[in-house]
C-alpha positions in Angstrom: 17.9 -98.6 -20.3 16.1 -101.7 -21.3 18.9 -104.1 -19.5 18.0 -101.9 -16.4 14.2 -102.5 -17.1 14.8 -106.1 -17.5 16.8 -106.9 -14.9 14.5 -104.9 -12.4 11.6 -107.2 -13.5 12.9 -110.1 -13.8 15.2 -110.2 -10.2 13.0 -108.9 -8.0 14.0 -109.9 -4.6 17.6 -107.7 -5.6 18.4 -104.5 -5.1 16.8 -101.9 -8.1 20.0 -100.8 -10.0 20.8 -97.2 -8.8 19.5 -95.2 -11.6 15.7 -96.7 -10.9 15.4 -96.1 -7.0 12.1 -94.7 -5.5 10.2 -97.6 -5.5 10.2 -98.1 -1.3 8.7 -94.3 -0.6 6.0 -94.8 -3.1 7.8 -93.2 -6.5 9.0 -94.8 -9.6 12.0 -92.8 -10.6 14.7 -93.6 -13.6 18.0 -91.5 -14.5 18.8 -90.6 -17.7 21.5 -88.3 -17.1 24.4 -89.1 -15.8 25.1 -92.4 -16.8 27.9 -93.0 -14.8 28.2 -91.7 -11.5 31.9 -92.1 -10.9 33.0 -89.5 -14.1 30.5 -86.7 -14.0 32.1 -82.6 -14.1 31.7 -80.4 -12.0 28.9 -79.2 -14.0 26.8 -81.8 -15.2 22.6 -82.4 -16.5 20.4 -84.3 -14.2 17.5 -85.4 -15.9 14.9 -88.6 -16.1 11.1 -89.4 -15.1 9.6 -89.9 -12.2 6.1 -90.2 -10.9 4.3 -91.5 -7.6 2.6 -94.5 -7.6 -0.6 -93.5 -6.0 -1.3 -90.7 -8.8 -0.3 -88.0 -6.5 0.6 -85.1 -8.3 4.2 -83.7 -8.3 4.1 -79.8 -7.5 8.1 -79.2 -7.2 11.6 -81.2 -7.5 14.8 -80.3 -5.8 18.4 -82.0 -5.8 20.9 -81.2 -3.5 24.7 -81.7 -3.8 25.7 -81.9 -0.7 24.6 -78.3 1.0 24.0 -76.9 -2.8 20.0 -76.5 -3.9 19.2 -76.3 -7.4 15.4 -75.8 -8.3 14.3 -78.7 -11.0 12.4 -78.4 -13.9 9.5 -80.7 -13.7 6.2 -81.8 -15.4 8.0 -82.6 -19.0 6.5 -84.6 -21.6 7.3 -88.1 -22.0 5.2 -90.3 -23.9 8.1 -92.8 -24.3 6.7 -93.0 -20.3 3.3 -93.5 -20.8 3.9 -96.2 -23.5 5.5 -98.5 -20.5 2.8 -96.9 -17.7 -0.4 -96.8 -19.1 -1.9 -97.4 -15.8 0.2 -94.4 -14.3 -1.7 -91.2 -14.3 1.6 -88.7 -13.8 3.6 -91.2 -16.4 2.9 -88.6 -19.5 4.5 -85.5 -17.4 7.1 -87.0 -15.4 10.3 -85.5 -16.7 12.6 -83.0 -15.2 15.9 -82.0 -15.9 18.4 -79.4 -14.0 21.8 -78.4 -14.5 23.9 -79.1 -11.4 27.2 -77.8 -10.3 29.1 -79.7 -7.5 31.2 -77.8 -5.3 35.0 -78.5 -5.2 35.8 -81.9 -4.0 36.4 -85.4 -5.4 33.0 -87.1 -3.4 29.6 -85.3 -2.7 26.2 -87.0 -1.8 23.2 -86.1 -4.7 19.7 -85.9 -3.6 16.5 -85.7 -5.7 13.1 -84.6 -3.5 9.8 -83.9 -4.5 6.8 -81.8 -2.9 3.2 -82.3 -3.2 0.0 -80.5 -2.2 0.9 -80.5 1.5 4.0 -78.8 1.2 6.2 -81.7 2.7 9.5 -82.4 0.7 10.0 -86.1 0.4 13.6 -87.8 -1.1 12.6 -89.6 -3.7 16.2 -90.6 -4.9 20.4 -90.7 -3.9 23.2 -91.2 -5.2 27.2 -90.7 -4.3 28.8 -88.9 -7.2 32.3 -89.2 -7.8 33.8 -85.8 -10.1 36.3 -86.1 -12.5 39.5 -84.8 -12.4 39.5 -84.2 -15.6 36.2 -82.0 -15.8 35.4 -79.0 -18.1 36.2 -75.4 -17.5 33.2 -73.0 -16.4 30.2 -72.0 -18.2 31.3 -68.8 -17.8 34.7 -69.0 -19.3 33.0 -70.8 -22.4 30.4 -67.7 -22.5 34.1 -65.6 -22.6 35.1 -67.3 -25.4 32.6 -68.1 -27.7 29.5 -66.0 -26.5 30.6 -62.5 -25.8 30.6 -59.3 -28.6 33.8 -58.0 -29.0 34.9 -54.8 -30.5 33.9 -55.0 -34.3 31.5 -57.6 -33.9 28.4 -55.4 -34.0 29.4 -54.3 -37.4 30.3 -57.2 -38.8 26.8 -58.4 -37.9 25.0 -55.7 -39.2 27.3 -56.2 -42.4 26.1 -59.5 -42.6 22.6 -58.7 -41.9 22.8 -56.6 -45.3 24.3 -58.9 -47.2 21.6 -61.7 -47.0 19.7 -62.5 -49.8 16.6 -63.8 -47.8 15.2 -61.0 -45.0 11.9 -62.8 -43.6 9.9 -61.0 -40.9 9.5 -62.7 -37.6 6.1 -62.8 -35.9 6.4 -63.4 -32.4 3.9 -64.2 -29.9 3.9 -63.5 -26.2 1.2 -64.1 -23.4 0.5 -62.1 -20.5 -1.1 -63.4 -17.5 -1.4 -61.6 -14.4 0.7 -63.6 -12.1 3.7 -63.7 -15.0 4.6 -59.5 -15.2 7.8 -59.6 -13.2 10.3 -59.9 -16.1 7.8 -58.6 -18.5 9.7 -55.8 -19.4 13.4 -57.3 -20.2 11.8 -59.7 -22.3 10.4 -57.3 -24.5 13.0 -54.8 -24.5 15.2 -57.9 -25.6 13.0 -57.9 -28.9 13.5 -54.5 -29.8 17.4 -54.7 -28.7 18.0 -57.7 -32.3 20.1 -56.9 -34.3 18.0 -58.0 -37.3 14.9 -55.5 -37.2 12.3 -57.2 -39.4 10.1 -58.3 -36.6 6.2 -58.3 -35.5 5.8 -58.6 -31.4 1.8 -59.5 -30.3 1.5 -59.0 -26.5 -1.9 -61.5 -25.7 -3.3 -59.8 -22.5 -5.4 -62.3 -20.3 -8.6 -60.4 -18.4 -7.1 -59.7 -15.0 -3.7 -57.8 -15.9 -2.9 -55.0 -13.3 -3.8 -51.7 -14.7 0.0 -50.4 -14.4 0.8 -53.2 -16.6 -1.3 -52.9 -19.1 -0.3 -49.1 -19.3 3.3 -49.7 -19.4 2.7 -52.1 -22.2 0.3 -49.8 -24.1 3.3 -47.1 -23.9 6.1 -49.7 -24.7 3.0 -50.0 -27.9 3.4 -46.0 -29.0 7.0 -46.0 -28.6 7.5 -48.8 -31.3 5.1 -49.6 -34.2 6.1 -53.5 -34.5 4.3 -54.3 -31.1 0.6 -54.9 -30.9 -1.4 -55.6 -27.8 -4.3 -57.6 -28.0 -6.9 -58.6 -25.1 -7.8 -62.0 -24.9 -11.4 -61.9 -22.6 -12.1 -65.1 -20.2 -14.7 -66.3 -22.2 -11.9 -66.7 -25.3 -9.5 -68.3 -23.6 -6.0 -69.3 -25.0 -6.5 -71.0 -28.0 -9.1 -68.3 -30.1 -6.5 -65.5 -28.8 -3.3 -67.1 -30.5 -5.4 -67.9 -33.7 -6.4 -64.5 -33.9 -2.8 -62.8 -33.6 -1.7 -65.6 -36.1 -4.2 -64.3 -38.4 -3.0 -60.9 -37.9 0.5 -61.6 -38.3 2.2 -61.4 -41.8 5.4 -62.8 -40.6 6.8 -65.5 -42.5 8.3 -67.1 -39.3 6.4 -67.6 -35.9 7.7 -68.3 -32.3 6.4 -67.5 -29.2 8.5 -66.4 -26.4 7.6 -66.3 -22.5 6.7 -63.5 -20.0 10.0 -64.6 -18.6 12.2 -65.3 -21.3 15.1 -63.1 -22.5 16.8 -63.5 -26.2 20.1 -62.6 -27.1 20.8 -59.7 -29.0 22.1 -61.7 -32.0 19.0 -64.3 -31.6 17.0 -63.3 -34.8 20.8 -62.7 -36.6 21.4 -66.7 -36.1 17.6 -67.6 -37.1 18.1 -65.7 -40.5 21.8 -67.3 -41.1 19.9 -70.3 -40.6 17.0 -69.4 -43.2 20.0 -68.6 -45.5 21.6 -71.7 -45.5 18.1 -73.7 -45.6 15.6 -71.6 -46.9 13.0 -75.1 -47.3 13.2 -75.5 -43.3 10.5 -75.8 -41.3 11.6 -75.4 -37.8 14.5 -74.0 -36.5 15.8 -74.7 -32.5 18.7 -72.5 -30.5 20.4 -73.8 -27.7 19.5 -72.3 -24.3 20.2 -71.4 -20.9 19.1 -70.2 -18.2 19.2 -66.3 -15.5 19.7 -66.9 -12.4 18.0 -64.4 -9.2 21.6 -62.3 -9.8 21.3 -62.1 -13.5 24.0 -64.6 -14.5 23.6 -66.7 -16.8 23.4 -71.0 -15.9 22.1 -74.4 -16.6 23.0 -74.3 -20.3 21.1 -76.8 -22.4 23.1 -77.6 -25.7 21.1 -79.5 -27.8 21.7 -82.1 -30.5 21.3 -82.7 -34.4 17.3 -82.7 -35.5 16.3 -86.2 -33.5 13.7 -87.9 -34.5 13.4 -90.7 -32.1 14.4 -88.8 -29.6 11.5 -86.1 -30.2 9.3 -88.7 -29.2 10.2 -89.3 -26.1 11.2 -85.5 -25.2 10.4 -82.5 -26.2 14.1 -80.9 -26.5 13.8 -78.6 -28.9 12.0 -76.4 -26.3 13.0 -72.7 -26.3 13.9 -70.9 -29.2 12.4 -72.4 -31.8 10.8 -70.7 -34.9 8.2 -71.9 -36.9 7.4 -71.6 -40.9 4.8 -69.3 -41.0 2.7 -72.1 -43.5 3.6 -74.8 -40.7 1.9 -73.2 -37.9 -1.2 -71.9 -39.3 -1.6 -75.3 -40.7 -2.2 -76.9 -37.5 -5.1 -76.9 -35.0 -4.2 -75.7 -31.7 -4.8 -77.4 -28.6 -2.0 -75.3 -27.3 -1.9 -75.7 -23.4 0.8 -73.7 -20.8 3.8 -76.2 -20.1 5.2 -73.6 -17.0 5.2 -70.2 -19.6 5.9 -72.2 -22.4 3.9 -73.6 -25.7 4.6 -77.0 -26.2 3.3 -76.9 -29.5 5.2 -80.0 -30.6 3.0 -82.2 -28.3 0.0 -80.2 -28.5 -0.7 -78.9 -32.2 -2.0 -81.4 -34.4 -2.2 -81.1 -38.5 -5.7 -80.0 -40.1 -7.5 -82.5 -42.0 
């Protein structure tokens, strides 16, 4: 990445290398992923920075392959970004990342476009993209293989489960806004469907939640004593309201899920195997993926060994990950909504 940099700024009358294109309809935009072009799989991560030069914020990305649209995640935190663009007012969020899929073919055409306030789509970036013959199976033949319960598996969880010398309870926090109740439901039913059942669930309520929604949660409430609902007023806001369910919780690990997330049934199991081996950690990341509008599951996101460096320039420990109890009610929030997520490694500071 720094030979790119260099060379862009030091040969300016050539052509900016194709992973750093942009620049002529107003946006600075670099690649990450893929680095090369002419090898990708079928099924492969797009991800970088990008930003427009006039401060203009970016409301959506899309890439195209060819006919194929694939919705980006946008708005990421990359300070690594703002270190190199401190003039740059969108250089702090300016990373996205999607998992693509190219339909069948050696050759297809990628395109990256982004939409402001307006509601005009703009190309901000393409590239021709060359698949591999010798690319990966599906995701879902790998969710056959290595993701799927088979017969006896339930049991040899629960087994398990028993056997463990260390049974923490998990507090887990979940805000409710008014515009976010569509999924609502699965993802709380997908808390009481763990296989490990120690677990505390604080629904956060925002001021202007539909009546029906606040009484189906109040029933989901009486049906099961390990969820809590608690109203968080206008005057409040987010910060007093996740204080106060963390002082109410007696869990000795914290997370917070989305109105829109969904964890596997074996989620918690894997946490606690986890706790097991390392009983002195402090946080503890899953990989992820993602539902699509048919209920399948995509866009995996696989994620490394614990990073250091590369923490600091993004965030990619993301969704799940579970807090020490101690840890997080050490820190003062400044917690802020990244889409329905907390960002709490960006946005949680230690006490003094």
């Amino acid at each position: 990445m720094r030979d790119g940099l260099r060379k862009l700024f030091t040969n300016r009358n050539r052509e900016p290398p194709a992973q750093y294109r942009g620049l002529q309809q107003g946006y600075i935009c670099w690649i990450d992923e893929p680095l090369n072009w002419r090898g990708v799989t079928r099924r492969f991560r797009l991800a970088g920075w990008c930003f427009s030069k006039n401060s203009e914020a970016i409301e959506g990305l899309r890439a195209y392959i060819g006919d194929h649209q694939f919705d980006v995640r946008h708005g990421l935190a990359r300070p690594d970004v703002a270190r190199i663009h401190q003039d740059q007012e969108g250089a702090l969020h300016s990373g996205f990342e999607v998992m693509v899929e190219a339909p069948r073919g050696a050759v297809h055409a990628m395109r990256l476009q982004a939409r402001h306030s307006e509601g005009l789509w703009r190309e901000i970036f393409s590239q021709r993209i060359v698949v591999s013959r010798k690319a990966g199976g599906s995701y879902e033949e790998w969710i056959r293989n290595y993701d799927t319960l088979r017969w006896g598996d339930r049991s040899r969880v629960r087994k398990q489960i028993r056997s463990f010398r260390l049974k923490p309870r998990f507090s887990i926090l979940l805000p409710v806004s008014g515009s976010t109740v569509g999924h609502l439901k699965e993802a709380i039913e997908s808390v009481r469907a763990q296989f490990y059942p120690d677990w505390q669930l604080f629904l956060l309520l925002d001021a202007v939640i539909p009546d029906e929604t606040r009484r189906m949660l109040n029933w989901l409430a009486g049906r099961d004593s390990r969820i809590q609902v608690r109203d968080r007023s206008k005057q409040r806001g987010v910060d007093s309201a996740l204080e106060e369910a963390l002082a109410l919780s007696d869990g000795d690990y914290v997370f917070f899920l989305g109105s829109q997330d969904k964890l596997a049934p074996t989620a918690l199991y894997f946490v606690l195997h986890a706790v097991n081996d390392d009983p002195e950690a402090r946080l503890i990341y899953t990989d992820e993926d993602t539902l699509d509008s048919a209920g399948f599951r995509t866009n995996p996101h696989f994620k490394p060994d614990w990073n250091w460096p590369l923490l600091l320039g993004r965030n990619y420990v993301s969704d799940l990950c579970v807090y020490r109890a101690d840890l997080i009610k050490s820190l003062d929030f400044s917690a802020r909504f990244e889409g329905l997520h907390f960002t709490i490694s960006y946005c949680a500071a230690p006490k003094k």
